[in-house]
C-alpha positions as CSV (number, residue, x, y, z in Angstrom):
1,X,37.7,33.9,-47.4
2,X,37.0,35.0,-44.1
3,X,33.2,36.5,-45.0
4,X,32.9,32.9,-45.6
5,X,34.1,31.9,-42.6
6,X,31.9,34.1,-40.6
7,X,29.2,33.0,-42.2
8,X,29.7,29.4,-41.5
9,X,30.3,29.2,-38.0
10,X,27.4,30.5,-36.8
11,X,25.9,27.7,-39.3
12,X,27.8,24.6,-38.1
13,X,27.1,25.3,-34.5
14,X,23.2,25.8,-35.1
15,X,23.9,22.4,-37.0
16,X,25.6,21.0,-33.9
17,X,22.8,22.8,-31.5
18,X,20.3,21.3,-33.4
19,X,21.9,18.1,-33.2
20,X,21.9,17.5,-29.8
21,X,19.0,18.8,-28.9
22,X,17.4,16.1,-31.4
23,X,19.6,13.5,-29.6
24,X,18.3,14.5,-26.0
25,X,14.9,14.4,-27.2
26,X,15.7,10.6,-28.8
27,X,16.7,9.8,-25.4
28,X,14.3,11.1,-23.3
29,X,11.4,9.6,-25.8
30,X,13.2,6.0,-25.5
31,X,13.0,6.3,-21.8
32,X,9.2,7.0,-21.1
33,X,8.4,4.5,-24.5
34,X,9.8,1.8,-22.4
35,X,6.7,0.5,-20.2
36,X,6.3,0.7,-16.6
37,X,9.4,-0.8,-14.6
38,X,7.3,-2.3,-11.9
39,X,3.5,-2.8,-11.1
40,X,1.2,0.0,-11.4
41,X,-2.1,0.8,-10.1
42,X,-4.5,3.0,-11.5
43,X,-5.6,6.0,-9.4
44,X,-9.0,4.4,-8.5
45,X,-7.5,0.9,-7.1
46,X,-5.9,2.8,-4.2
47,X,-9.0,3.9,-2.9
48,X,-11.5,1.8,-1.0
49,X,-14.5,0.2,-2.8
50,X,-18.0,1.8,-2.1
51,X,-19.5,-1.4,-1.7
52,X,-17.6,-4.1,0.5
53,X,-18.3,-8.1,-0.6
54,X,-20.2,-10.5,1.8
55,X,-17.3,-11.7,3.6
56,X,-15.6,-8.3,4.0
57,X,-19.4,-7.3,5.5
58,X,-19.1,-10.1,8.2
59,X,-15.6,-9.2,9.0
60,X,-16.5,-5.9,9.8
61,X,-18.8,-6.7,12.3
62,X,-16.4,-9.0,14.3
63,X,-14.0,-5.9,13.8
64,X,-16.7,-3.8,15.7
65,X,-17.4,-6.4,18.2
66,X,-13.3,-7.1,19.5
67,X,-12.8,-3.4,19.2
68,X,-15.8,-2.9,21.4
69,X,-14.7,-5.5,23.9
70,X,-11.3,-2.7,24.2
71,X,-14.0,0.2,24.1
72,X,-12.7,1.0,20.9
73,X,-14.6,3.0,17.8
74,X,-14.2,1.9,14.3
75,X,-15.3,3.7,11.2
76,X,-14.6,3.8,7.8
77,X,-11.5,5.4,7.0
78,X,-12.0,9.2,5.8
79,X,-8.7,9.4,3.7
80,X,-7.5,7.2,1.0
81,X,-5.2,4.3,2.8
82,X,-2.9,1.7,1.1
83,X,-0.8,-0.6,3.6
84,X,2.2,-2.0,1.5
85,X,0.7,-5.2,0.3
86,X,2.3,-8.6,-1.8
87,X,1.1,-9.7,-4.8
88,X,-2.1,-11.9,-3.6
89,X,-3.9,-8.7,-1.8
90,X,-2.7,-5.7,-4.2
91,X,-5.1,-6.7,-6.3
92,X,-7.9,-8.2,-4.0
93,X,-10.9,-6.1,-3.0
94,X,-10.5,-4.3,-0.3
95,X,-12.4,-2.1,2.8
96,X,-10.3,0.1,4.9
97,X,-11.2,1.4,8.1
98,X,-9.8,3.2,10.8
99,X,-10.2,2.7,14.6
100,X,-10.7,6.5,16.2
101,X,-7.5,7.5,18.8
102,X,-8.2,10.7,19.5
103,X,-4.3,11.2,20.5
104,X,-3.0,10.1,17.3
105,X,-6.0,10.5,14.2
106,X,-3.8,9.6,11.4
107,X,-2.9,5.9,12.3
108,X,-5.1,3.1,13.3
109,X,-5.8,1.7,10.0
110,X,-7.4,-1.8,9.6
111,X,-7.5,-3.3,5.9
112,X,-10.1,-5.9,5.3
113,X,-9.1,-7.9,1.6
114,X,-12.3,-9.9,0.3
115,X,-10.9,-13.7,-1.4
116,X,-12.5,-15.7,-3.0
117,X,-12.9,-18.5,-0.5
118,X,-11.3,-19.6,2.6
119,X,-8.4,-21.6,0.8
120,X,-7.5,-18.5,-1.2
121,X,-7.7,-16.2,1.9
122,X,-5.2,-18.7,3.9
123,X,-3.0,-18.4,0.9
124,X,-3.1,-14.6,0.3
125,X,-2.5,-13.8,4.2
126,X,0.9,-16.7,4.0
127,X,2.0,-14.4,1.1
128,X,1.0,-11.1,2.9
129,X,3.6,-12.6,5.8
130,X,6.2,-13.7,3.7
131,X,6.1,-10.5,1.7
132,X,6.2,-7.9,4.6
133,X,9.1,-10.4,6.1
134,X,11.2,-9.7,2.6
135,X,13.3,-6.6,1.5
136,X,11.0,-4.7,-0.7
137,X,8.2,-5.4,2.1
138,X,10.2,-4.1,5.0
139,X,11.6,-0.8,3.0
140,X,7.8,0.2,3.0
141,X,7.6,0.2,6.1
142,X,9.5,1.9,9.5
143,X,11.8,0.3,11.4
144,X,10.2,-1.3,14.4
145,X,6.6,-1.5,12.5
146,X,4.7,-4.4,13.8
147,X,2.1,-6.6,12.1
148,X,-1.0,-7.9,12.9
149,X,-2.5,-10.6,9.9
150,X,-5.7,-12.5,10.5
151,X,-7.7,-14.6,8.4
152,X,-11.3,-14.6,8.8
153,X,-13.6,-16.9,6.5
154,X,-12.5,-15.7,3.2
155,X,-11.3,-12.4,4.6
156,X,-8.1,-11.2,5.3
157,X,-7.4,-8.5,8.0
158,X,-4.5,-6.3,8.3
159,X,-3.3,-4.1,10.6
160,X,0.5,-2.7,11.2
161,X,1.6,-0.2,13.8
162,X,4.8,0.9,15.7
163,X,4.9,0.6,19.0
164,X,7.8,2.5,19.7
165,X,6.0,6.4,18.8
166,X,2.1,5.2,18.8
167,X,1.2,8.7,20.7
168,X,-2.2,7.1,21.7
169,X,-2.1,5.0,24.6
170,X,-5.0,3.0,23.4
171,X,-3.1,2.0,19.7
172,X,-2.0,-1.4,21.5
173,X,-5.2,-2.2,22.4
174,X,-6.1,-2.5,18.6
175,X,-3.8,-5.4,18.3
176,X,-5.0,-7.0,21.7
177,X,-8.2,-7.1,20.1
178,X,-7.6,-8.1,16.7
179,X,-5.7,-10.8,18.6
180,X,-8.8,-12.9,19.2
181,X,-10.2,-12.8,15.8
182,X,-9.8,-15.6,13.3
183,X,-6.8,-17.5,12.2
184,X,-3.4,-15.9,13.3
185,X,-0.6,-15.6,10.3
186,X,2.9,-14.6,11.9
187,X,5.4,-12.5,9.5
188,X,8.4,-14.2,9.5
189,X,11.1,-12.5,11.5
């Protein structure tokens, strides 16, 4: 009787080995067959298109000429860039460039969102404000962070920036500038 035993033990706890690793797998297969718990974005949407619309075109030359009036440089950015965004602009085309500060070359990021017409762009930057004025708006973003929303035509222009630890002394000048272009649209505060 105790042969037997020996022989069974070893048995049962493969059994009971075997068991749970079956259930862990269950588990961890329920979890990933689930869908995505929030929006997603495919690896190409957070980079900037190659071509830019019309409007986005026409923006970018105002962008030049305010920045110019601060003796400011823009270019197009040279690094993937995605400002946290509400629903209407995630999903809007988009150009991204970057205004040089020698002092501070990872910031001064300016986000131009094509729309499809001047109706749709005042809409998109009211939802852009109330969005960056909510709780999952403001988590993306530091404390202090400061934003700068203007509609132009059927563009919309974005800009956000801390004043607090900007190292460049010329990063306030980007929003003095960007201050006389278009429509202003306030976040709520």
């Amino acid at each position: 009787m105790t042969q037997a035993r020996s022989r069974v033990r070893p048995l049962v706890r493969g059994t009971w080995l075997l068991a749970g690793l079956l259930a862990g797998l269950l588990a961890v297969g329920a979890c990933g067959s689930s869908g995505p718990a929030g929006p997603t974005y495919s690896l190409s949407s957070a980079k900037p298109p190659t071509a830019a619309p019309a409007a986005v075109g026409g923006t970018r030359a105002d962008l030049v000429r305010v920045l110019g009036d601060q003796n400011l440089v823009l270019q197009d950015a040279p690094v993937d860039f995605r400002p946290a965004e509400g629903p209407a602009l995630a999903s809007a085309p988009r150009s991204v460039y970057q205004v040089i500060l020698p002092d501070d070359p990872t910031h001064g990021y300016v986000v131009v969102y094509a729309l499809r017409d001047v109706p749709t762009a005042a809409a998109a930057g009211a939802d852009q404000a109330a969005y960056l004025a909510t709780g999952p708006g403001r988590v993306q973003m530091p404390i202090g962070t400061q934003h700068v929303i203007r509609q132009v035509g059927a563009s919309v222009v974005l800009y956000s920036w801390i004043p607090s630890s900007s190292p460049d002394e010329r990063t306030p000048l980007i929003a003095d500038a960007l201050a006389s272009l278009g429509i202003g649209i306030d976040v709520p505060g």
